[in-house]
TIVOBA-934668 format. One record per residue: residue number from 1; residue in three letters; x, y, z of N, C-alpha, C, O in turn. Coordinates in pm, 1 decimal, decimal comma, always signed. Last residue first. Layout:
BEGIN
NODE   num   residuo        npx        npy        npz       capx       capy       capz        cpx        cpy        cpz        opx        opy        opz
NODE   NUM       ALA          X          Y          Z          X          Y          Z          X          Y          Z          X          Y          Z
...
% end
This chain:
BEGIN
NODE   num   residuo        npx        npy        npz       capx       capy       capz        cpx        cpy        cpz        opx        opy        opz
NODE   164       UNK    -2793,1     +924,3    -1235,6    -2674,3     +944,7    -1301,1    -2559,9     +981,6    -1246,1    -2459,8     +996,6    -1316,1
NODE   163       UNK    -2955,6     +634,1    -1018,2    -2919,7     +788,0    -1122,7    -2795,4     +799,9    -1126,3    -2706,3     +738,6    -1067,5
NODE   162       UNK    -3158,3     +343,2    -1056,2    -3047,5     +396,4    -1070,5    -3053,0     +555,3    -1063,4    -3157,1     +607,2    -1103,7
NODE   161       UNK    -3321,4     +102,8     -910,0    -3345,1     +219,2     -981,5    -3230,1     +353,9     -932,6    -3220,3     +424,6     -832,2
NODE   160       UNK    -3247,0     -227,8     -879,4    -3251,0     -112,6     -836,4    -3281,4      +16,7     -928,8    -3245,8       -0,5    -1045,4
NODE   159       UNK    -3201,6     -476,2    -1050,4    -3336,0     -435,1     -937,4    -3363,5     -327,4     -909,4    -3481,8     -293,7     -903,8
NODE   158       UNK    -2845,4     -476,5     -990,5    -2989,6     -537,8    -1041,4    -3096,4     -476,2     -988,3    -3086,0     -421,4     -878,6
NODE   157       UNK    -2596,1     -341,7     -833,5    -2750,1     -293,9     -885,5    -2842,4     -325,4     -961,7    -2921,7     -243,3    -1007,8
NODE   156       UNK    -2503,6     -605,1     -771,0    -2497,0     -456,5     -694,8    -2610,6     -391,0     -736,3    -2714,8     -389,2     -670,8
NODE   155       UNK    -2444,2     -749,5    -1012,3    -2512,5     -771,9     -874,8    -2533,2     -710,0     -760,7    -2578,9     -763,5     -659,7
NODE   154       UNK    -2369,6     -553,7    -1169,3    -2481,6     -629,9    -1213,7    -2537,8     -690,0    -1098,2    -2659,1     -688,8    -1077,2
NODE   153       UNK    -2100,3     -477,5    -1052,9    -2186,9     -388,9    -1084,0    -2339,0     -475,0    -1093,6    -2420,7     -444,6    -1006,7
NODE   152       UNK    -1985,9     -747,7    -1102,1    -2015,9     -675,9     -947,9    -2117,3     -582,4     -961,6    -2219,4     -593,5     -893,6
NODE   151       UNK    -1953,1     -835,5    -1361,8    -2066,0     -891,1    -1258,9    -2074,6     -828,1    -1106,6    -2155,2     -858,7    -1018,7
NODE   150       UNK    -1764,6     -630,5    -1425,0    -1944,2     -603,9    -1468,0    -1992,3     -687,8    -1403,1    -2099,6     -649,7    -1356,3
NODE   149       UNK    -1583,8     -715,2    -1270,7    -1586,0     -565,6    -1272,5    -1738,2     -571,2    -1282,3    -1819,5     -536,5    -1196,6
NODE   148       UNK    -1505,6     -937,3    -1417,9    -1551,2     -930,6    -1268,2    -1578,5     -802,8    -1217,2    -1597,6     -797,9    -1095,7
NODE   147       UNK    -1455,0     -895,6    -1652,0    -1531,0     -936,9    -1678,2    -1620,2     -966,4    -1468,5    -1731,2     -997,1    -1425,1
NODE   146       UNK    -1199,1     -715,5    -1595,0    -1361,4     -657,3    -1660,9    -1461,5     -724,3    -1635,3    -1564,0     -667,0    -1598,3
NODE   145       UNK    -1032,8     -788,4    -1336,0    -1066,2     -820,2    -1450,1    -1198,9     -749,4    -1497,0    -1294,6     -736,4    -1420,6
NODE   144       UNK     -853,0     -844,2    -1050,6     -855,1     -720,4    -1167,8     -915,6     -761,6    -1330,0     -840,8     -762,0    -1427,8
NODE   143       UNK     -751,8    -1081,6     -916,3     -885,3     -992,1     -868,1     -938,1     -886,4     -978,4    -1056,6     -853,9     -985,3
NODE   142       UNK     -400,4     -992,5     -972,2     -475,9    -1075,6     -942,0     -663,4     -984,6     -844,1     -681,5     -892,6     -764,3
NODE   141       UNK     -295,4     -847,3    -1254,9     -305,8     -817,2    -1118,9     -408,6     -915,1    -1098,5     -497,1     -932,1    -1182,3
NODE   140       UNK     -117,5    -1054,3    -1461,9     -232,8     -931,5    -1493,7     -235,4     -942,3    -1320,1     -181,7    -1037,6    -1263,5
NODE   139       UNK     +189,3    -1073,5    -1576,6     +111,7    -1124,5    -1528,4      +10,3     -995,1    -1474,8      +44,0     -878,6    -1453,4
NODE   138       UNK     +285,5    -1021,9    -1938,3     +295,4     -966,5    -1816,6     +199,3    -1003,7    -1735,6      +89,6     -982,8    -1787,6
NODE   137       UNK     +543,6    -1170,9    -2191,7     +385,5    -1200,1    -2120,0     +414,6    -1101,4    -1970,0     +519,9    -1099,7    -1906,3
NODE   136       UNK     +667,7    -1052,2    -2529,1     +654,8    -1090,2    -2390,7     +526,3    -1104,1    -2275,7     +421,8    -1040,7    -2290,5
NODE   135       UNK     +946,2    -1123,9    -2755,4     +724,7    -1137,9    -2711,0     +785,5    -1165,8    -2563,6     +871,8    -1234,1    -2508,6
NODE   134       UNK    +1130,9     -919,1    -2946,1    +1073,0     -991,8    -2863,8     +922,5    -1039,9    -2784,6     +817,2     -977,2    -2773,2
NODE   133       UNK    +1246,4     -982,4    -3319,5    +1208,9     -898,9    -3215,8    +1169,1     -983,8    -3083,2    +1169,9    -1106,5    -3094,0
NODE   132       UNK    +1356,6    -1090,7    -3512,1    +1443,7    -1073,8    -3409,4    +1364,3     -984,1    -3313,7    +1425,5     -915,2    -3232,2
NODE   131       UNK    +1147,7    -1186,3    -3688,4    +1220,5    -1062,5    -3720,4    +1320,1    -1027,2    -3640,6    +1387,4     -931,8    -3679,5
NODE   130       UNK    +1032,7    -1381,8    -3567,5    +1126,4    -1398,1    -3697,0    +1227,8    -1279,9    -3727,6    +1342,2    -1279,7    -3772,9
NODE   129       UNK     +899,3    -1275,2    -3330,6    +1043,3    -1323,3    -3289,7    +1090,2    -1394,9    -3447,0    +1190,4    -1466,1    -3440,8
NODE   128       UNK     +695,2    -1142,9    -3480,2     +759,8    -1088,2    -3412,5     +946,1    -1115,6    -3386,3    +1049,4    -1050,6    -3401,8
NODE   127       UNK     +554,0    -1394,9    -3630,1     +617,9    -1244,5    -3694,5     +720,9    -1154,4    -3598,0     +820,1    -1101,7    -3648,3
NODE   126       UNK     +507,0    -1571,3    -3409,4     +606,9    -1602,7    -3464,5     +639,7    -1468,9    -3572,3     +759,0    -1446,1    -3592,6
NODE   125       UNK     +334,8    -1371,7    -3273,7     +430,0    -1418,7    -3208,2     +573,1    -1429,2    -3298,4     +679,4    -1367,3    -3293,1
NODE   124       UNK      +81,1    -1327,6    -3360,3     +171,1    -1216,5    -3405,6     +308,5    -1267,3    -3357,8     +404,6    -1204,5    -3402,1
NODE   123       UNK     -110,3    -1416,5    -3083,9     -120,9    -1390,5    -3199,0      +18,1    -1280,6    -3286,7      +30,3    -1161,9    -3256,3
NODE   122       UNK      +65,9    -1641,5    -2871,1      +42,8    -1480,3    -2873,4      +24,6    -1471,3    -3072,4     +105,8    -1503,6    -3159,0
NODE   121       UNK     +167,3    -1870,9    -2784,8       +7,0    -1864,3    -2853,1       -4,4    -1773,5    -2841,5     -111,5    -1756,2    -2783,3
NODE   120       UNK     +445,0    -1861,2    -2743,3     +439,5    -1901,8    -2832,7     +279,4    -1945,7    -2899,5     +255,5    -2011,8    -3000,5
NODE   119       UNK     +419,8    -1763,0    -2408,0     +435,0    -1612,4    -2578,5     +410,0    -1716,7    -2718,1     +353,3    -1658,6    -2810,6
NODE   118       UNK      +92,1    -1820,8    -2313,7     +272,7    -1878,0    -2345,9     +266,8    -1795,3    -2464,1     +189,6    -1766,1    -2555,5
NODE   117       UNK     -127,3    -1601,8    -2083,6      -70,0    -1675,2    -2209,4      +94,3    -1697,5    -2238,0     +188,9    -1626,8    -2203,1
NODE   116       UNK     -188,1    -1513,7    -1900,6     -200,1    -1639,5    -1897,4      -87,8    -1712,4    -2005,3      -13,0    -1810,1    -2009,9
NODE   115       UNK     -122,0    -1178,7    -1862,3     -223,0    -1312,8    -1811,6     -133,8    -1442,4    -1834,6      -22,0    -1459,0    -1785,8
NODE   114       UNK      -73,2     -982,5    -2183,1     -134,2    -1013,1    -2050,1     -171,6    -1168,9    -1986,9     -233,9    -1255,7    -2047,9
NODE   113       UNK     +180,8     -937,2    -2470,9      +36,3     -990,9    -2372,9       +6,4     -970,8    -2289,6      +87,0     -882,2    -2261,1
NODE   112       UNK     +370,0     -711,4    -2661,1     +316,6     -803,5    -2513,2     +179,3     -816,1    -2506,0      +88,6     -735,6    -2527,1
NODE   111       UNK     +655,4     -754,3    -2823,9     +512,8     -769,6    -2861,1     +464,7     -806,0    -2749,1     +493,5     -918,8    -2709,1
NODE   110       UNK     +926,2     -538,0    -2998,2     +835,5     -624,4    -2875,3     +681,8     -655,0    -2863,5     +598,0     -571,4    -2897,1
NODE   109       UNK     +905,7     -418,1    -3192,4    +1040,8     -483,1    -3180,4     +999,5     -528,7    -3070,1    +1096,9     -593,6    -3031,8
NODE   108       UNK     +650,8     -488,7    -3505,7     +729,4     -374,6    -3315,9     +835,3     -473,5    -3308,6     +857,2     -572,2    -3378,8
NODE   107       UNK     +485,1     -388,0    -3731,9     +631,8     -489,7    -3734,7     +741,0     -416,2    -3598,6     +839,8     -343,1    -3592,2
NODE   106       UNK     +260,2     -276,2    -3860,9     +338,7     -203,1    -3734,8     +516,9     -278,0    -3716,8     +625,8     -224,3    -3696,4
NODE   105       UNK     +171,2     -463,5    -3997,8     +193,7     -359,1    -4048,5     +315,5     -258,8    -3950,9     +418,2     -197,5    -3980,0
NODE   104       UNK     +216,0     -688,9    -3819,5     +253,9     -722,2    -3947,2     +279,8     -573,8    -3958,6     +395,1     -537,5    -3935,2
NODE   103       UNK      -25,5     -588,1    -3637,1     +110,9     -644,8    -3589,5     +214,1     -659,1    -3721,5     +324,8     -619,5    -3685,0
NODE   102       UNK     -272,3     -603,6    -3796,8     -164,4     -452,8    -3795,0      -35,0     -479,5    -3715,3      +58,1     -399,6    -3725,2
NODE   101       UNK     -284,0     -863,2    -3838,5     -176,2     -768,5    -3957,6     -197,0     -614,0    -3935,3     -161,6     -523,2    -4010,5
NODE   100       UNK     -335,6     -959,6    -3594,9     -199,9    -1015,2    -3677,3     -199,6     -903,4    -3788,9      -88,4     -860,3    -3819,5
NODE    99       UNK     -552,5     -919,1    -3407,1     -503,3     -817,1    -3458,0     -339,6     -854,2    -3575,8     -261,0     -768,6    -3616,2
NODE    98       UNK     -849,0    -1065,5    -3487,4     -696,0    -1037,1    -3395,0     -634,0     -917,8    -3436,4     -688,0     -829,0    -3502,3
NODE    97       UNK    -1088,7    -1010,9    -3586,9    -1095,0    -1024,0    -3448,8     -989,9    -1071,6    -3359,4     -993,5    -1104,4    -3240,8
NODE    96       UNK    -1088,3     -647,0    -3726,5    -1054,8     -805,0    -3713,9    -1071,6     -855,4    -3574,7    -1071,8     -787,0    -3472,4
NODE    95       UNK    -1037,2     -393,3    -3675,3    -1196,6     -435,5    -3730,2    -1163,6     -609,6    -3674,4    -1227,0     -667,3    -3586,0
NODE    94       UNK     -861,7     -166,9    -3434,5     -822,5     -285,9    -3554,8     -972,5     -364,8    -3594,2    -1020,7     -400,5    -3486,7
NODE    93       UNK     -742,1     +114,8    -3370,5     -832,7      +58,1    -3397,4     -850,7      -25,0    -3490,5     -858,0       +6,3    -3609,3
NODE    92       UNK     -456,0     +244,3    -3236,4     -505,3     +226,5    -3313,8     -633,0      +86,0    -3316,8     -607,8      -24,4    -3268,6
NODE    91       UNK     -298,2     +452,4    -3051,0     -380,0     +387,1    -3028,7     -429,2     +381,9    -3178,9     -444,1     +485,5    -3243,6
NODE    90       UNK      +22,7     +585,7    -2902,0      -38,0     +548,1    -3015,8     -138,2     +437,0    -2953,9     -112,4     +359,4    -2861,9
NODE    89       UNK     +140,0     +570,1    -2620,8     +153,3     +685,7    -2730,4      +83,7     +649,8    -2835,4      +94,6     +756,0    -2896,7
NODE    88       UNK      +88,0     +517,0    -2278,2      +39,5     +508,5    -2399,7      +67,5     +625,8    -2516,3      +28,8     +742,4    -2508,3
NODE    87       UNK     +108,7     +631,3    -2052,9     +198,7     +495,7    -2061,5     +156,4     +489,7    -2202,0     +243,3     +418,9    -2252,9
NODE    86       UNK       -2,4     +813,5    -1970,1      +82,0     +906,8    -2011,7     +171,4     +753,8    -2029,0     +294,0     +758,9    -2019,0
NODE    85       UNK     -424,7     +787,6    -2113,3     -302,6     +755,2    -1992,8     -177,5     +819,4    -2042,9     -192,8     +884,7    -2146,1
NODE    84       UNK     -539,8     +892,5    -2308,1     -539,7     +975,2    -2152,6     -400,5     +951,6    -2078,5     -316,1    +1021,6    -2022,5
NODE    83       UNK     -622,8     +714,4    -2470,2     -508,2     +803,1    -2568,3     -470,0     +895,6    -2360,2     -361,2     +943,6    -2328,5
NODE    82       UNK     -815,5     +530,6    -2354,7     -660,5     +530,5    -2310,9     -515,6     +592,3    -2366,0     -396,2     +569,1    -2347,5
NODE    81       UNK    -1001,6     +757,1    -2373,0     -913,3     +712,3    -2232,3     -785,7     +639,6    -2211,2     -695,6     +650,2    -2128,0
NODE    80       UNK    -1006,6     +747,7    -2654,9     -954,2     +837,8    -2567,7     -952,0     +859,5    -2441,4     -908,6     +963,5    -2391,9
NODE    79       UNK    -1078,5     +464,6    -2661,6     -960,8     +463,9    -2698,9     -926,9     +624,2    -2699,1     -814,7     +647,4    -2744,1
NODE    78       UNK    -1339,0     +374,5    -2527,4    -1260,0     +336,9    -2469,6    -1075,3     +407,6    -2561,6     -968,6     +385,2    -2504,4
NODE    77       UNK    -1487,0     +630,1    -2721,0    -1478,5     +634,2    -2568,3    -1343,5     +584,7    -2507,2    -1257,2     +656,8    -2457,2
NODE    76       UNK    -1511,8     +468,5    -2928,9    -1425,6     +598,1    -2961,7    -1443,2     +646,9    -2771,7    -1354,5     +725,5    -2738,3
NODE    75       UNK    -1612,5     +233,8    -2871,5    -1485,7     +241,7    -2927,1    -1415,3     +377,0    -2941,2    -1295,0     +395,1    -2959,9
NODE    74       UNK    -1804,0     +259,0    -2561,4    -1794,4     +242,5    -2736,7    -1644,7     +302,5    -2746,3    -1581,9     +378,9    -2672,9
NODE    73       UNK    -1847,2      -36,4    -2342,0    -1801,5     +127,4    -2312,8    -1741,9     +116,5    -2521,2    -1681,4      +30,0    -2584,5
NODE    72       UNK    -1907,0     -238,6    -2333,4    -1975,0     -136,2    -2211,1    -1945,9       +6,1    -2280,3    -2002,1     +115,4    -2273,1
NODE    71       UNK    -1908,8     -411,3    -2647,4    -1865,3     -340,5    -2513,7    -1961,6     -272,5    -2450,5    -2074,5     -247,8    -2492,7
NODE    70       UNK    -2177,2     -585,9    -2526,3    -2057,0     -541,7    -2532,7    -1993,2     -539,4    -2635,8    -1997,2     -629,7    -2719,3
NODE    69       UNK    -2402,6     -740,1    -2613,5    -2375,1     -662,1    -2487,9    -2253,6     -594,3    -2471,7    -2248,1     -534,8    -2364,0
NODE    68       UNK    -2316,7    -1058,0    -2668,3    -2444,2     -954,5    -2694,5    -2361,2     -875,4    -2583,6    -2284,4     -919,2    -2497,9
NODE    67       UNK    -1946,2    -1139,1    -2652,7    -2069,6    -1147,1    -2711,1    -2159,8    -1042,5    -2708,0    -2116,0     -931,3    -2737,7
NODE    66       UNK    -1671,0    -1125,2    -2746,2    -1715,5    -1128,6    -2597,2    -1878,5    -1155,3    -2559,8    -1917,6    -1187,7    -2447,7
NODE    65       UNK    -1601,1    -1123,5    -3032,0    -1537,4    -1181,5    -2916,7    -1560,1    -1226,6    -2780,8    -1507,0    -1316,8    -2716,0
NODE    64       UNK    -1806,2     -947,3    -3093,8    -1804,8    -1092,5    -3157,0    -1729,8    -1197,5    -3066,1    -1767,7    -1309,8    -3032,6
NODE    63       UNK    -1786,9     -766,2    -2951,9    -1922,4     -766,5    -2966,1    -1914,4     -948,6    -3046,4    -2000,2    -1036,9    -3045,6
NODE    62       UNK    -1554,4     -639,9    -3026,7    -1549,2     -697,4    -2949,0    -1711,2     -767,2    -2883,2    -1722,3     -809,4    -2768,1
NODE    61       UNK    -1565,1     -578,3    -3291,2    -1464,9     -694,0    -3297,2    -1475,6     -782,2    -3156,0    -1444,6     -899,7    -3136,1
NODE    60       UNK    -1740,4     -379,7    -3321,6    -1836,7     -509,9    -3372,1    -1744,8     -595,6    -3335,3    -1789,1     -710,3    -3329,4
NODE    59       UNK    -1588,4     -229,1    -3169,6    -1706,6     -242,0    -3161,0    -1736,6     -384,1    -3201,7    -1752,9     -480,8    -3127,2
NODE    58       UNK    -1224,6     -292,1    -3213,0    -1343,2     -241,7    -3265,6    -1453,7     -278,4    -3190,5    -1428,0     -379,7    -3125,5
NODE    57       UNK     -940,0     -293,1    -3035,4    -1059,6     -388,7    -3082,3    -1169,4     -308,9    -3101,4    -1214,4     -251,7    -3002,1
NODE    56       UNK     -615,4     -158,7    -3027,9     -810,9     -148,3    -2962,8     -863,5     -229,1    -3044,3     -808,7     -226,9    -3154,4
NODE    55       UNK     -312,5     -163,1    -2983,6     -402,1     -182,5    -3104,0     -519,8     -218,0    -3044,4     -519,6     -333,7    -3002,5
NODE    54       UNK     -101,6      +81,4    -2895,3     -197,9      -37,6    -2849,9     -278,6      -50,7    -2934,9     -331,7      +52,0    -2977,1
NODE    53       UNK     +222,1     +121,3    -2826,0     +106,5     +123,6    -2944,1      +45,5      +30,5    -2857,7      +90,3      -56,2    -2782,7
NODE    52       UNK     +446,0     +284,5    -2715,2     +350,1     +171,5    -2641,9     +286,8     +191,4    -2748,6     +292,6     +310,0    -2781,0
NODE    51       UNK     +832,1     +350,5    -2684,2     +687,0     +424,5    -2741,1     +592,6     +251,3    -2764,9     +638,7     +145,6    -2807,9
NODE    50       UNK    +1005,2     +248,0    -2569,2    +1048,6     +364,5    -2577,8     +898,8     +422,2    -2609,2     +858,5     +528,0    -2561,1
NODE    49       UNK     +990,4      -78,9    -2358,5    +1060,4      +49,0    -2480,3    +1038,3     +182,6    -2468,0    +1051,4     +236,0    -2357,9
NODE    48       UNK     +897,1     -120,6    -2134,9     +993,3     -252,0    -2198,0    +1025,9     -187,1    -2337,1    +1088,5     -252,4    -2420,6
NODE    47       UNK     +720,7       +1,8    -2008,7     +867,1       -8,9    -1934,6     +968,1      -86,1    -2055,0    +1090,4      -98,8    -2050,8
NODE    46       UNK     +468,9      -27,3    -2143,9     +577,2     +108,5    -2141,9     +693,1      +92,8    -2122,8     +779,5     +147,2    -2191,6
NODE    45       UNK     +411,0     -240,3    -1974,1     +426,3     -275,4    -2149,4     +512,6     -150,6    -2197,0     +608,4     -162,9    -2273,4
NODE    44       UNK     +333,6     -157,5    -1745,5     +455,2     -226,5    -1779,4     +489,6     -238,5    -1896,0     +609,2     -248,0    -1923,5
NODE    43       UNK     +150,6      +24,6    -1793,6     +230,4      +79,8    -1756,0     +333,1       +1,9    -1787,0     +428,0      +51,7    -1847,6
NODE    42       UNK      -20,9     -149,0    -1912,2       -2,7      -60,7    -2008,4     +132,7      -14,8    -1933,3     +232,5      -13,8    -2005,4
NODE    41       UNK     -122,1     -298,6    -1669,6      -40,0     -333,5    -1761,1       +8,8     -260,6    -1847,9     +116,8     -308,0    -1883,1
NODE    40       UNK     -199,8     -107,3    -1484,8      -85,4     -163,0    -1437,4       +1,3     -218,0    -1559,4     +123,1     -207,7    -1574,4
NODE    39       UNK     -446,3      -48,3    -1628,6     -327,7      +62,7    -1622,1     -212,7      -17,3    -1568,1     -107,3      +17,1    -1621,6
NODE    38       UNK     -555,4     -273,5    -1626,8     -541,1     -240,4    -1764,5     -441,0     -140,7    -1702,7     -327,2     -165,6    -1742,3
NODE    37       UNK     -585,6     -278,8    -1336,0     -536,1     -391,6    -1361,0     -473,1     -337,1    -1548,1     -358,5     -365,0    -1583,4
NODE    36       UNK     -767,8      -79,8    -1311,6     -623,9      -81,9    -1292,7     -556,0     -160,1    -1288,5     -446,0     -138,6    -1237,5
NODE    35       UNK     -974,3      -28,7    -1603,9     -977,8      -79,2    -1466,7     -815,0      -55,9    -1417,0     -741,1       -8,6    -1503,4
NODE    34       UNK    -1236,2      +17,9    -1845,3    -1076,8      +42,1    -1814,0    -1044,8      +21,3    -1693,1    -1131,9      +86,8    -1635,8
NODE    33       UNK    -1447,7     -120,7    -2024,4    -1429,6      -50,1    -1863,1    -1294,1      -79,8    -1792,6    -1259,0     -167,8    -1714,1
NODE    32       UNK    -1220,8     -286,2    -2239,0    -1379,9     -259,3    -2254,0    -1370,9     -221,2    -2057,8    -1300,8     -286,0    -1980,0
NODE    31       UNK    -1031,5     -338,2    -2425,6     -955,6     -258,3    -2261,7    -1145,4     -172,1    -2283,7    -1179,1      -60,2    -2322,4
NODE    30       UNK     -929,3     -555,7    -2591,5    -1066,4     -466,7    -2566,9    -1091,2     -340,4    -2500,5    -1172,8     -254,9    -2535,1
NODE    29       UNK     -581,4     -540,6    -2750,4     -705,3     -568,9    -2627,8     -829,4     -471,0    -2640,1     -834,0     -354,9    -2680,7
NODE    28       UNK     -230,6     -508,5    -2741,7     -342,1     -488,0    -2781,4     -481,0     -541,7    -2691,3     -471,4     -577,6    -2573,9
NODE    27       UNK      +79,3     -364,1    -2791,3      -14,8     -465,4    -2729,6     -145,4     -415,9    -2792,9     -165,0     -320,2    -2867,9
NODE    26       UNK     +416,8     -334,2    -2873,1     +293,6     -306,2    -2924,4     +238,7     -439,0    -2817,6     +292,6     -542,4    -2778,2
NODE    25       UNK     +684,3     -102,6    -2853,3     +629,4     -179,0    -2855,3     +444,0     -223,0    -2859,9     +358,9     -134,6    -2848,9
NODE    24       UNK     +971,1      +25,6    -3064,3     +834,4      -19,1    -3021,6     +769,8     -106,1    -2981,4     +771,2     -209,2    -3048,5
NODE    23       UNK    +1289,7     +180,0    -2901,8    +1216,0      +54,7    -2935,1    +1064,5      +71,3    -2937,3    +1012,1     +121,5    -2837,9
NODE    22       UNK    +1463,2     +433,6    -3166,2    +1362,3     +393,2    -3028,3    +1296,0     +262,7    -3060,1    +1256,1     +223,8    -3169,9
NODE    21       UNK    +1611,1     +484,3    -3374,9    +1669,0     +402,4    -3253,7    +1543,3     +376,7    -3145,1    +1551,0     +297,1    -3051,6
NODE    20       UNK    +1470,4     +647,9    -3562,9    +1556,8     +749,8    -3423,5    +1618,6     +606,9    -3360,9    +1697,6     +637,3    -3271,5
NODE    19       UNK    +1357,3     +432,8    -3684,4    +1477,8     +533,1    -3790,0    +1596,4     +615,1    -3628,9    +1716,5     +627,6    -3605,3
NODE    18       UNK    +1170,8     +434,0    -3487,6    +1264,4     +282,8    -3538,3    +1393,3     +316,9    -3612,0    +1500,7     +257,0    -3608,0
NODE    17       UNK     +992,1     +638,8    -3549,5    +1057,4     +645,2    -3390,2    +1154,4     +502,4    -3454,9    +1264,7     +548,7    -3425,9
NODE    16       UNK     +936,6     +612,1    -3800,5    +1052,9     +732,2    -3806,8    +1109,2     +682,2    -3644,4    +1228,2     +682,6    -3612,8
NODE    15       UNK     +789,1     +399,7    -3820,3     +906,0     +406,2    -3882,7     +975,9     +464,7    -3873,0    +1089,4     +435,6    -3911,0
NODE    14       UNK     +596,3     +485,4    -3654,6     +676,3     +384,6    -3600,0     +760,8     +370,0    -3667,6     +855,2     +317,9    -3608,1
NODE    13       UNK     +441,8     +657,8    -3834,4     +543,8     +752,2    -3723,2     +607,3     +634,2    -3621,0     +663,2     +671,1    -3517,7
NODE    12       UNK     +384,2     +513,6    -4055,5     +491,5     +622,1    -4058,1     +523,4     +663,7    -3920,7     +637,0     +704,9    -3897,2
NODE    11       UNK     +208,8     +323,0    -3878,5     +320,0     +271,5    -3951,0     +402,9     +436,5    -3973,8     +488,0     +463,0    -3888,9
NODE    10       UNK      -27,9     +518,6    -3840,3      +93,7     +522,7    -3730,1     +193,3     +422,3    -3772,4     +288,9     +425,2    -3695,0
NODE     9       UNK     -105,0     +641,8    -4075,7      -39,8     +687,4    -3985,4      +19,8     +623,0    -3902,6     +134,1     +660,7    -3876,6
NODE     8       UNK     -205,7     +357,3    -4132,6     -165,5     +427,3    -4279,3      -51,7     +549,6    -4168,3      +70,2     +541,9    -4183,5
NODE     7       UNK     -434,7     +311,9    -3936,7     -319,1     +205,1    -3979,2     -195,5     +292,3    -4018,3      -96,4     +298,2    -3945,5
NODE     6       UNK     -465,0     +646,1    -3777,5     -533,6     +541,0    -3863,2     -422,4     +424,9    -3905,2     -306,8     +467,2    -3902,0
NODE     5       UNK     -471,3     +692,0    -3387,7     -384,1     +706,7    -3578,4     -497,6     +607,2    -3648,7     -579,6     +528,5    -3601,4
NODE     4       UNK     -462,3     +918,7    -3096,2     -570,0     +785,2    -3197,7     -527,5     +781,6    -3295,3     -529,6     +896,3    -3339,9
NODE     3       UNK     -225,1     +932,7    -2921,8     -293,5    +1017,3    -3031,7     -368,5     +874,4    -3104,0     -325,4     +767,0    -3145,9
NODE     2       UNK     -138,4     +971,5    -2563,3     -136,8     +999,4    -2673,9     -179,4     +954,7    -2808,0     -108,4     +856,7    -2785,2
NODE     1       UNK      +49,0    +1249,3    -2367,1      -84,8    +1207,9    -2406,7      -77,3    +1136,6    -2541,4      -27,0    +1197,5    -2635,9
% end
């Protein structure tokens, strides 16, 4: 299971797993209504070291990013679900609307994305592979997205009078 840190914490306990030889690696994201497309990836991002940091996007970070209305789901919600999963050891909560200097602070020996992106427009990229570390992209499950998640729901139950 594992553990929500503040910046200040989980730099010390990535220094000591880096002191043992273990690789870190680090991703990050809204992971706003957690889906299995988000577990598929977390799972792979696991596969590629030893201990998974995920750096969460704040409330207001993703409220700026994604716009009115979101998140669905509040910051201390979405990041003990994914302290839940057993692919995840560290979760930390970043205000900004990237995350480059807890990537900086954290300084992982792998850095992954999702989707689309060329590792060389991964925020944190060139910190990563200066240091000799690696960036890597994992393709996201096709159909599996939040943002198709909430328009199903929304067109499913517009109109309707809901219960709990």
């Amino acid at each position: 299971m594992g553990q929500l840190l503040s910046s200040t914490e989980l730099v010390s306990r990535v220094r000591k797993a880096q002191a043992e030889g273990l690789k870190v690696v680090f991703t990050n994201g809204c992971f706003d209504v957690l889906h299995l497309g988000h577990v598929h990836y977390l799972s792979r991002a696991r596969q590629m070291g030893d201990v998974l940091v995920v750096g969460l996007n704040s409330d207001a970070s993703v409220r700026r990013l994604k716009g009115e209305g979101r998140p669905v789901v509040t910051q201390a919600d979405r990041a003990g679900v994914l302290c839940a999963l057993s692919s995840v050891d560290y979760v930390c909560v970043f205000e900004e609307d990237t995350p480059d200097a807890l990537i900086r602070l954290v300084s992982p020996d792998v850095l992954v994305k999702g989707g689309d992106y060329k590792p060389g427009d991964i925020v944190g990229a060139d910190f990563v592979t200066a240091k000799g570390g690696v960036v890597s992209v994992i393709q996201t499950l096709p159909g599996r997205s939040t943002k198709l998640l909430i328009d199903t729901i929304v067109s499913r139950f517009s109109g309707r009078k809901g219960s709990s």
